[in-house]
C-alpha positions as CSV (number, residue, x, y, z in Angstrom):
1,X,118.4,198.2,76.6
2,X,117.6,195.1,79.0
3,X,118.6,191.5,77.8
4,X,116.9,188.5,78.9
5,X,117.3,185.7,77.8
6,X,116.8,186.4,74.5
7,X,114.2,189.4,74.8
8,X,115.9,192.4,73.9
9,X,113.7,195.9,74.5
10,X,115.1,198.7,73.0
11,X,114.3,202.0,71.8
12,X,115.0,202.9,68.0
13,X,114.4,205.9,65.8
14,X,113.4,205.2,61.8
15,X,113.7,207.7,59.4
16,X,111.6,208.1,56.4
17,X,113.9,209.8,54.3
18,X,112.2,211.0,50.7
19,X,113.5,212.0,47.6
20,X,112.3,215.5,45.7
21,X,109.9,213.0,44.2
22,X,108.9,212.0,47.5
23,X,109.8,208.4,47.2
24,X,111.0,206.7,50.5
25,X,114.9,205.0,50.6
26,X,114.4,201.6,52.0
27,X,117.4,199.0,52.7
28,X,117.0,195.5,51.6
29,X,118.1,193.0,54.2
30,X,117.3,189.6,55.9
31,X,117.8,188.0,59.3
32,X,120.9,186.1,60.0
33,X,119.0,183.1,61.3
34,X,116.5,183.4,58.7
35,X,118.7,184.3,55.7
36,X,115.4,183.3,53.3
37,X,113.2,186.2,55.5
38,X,113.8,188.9,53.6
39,X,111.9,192.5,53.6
40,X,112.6,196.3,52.7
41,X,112.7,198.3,56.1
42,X,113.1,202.3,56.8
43,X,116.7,203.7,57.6
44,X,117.1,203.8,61.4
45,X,118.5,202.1,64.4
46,X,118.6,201.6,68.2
47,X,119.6,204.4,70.4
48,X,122.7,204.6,72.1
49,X,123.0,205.6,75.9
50,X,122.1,208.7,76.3
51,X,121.0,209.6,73.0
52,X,117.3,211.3,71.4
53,X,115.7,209.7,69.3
54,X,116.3,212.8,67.2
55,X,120.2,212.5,67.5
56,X,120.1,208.8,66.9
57,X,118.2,209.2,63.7
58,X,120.9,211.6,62.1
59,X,123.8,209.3,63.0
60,X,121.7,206.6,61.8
61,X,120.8,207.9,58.3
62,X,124.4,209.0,58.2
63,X,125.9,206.0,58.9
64,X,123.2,203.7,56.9
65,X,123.2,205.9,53.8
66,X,126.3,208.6,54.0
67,X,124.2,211.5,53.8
68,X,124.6,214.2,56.2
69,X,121.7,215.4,58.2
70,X,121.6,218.1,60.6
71,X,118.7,217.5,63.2
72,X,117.2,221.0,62.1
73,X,116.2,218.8,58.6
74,X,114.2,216.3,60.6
75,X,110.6,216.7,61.2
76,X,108.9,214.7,63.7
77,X,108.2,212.4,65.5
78,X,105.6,211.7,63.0
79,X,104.9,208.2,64.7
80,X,105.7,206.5,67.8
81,X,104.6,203.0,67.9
82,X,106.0,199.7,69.4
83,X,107.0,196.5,67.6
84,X,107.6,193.2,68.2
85,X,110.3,191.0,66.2
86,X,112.5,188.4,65.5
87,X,116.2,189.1,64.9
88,X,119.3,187.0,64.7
89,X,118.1,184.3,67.6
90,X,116.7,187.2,69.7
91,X,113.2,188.7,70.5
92,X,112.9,192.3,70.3
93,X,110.3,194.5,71.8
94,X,111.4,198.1,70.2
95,X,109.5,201.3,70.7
96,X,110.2,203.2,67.5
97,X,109.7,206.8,66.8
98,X,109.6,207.7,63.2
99,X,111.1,211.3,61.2
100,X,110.7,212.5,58.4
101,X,113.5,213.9,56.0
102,X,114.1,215.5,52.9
103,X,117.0,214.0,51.1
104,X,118.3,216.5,47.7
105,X,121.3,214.5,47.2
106,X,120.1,210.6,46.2
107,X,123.2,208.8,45.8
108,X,123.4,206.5,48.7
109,X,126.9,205.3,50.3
110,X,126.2,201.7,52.1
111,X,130.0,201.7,53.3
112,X,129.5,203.0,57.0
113,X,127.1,199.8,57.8
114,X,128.6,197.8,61.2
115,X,129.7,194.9,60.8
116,X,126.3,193.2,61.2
117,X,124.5,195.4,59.2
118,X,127.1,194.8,56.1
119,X,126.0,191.0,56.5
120,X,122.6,191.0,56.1
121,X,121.8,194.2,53.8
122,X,122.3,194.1,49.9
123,X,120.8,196.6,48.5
124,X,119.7,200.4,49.0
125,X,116.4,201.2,47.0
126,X,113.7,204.7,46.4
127,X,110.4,203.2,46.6
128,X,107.1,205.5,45.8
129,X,104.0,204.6,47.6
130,X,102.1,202.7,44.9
131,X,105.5,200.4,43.5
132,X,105.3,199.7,47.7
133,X,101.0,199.1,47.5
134,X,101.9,196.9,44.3
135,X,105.1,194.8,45.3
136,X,104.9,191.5,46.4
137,X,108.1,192.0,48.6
138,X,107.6,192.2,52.6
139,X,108.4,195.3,53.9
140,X,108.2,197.3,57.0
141,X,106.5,198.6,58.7
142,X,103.5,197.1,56.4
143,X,101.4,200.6,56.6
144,X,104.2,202.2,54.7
145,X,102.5,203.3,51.9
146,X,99.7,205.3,53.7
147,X,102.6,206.7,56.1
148,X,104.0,208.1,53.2
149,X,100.9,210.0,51.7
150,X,100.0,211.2,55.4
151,X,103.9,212.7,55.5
152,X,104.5,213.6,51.3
């Protein structure tokens, strides 16, 4: 990851974990210097050095929602795309890949967010594709819902 004055690049896997009704869990959160900007976005996180984009999404879905994935239960990547975005003062240029999991257990554990993470998310939330085509909430990425039928 390079910094620069403000412009952070950095690579980050997402995982689109479903449900047995093939709902998607999405995390409610906000930016710190925008505490009004809030959106719903995909479980997932910024590699650490050294690590796949397969490992970093199971210690990110572990660690975002307590469930224990092994990378055997991933599928993917089912997407690879770069974003650009605003996040706590910073610019970030992230190249995302995305996987795809099947979640049995749905009872998510928020306690293992980092410190920053615990300050700007609030709630954990199943969402199908049409309550995401019909809300009026932002979320991310904003082709979600047709992600989700290519992947259900």
């Amino acid at each position: 990851m390079t910094h620069d004055g403000g412009h952070i690049d950095r690579r980050a896997a997402r995982v689109l974990l479903l449900d047995p009704d093939g709902r998607v869990l999405m995390l409610h959160g906000w930016d710190p210097a925008r505490p009004s900007h809030t959106y719903w976005f995909t479980v997932g996180g910024g590699l650490e050095p050294g690590e796949t984009p397969l490992d970093a999404a199971v210690r990110e879905a572990f660690e975002e929602t307590g469930l224990r994935l092994s990378a055997a239960d991933l599928v993917g990547p089912v997407r690879t795309d770069t974003v650009s975005f605003p996040f706590d003062g910073s610019w970030f240029s992230q190249e995302q890949s995305f996987f795809v999991a099947r979640a049995s257990d749905t009872e998510v554990d928020l306690s293992r967010l980092n410190e920053v993470e615990q300050g700007c998310i609030d709630e954990a939330r199943w969402w199908s594709a049409s309550a995401l085509d019909s809300t009026e909430d932002r979320f991310y990425p904003p082709d979600l819902p047709s992600l989700l039928r290519e992947v259900a």
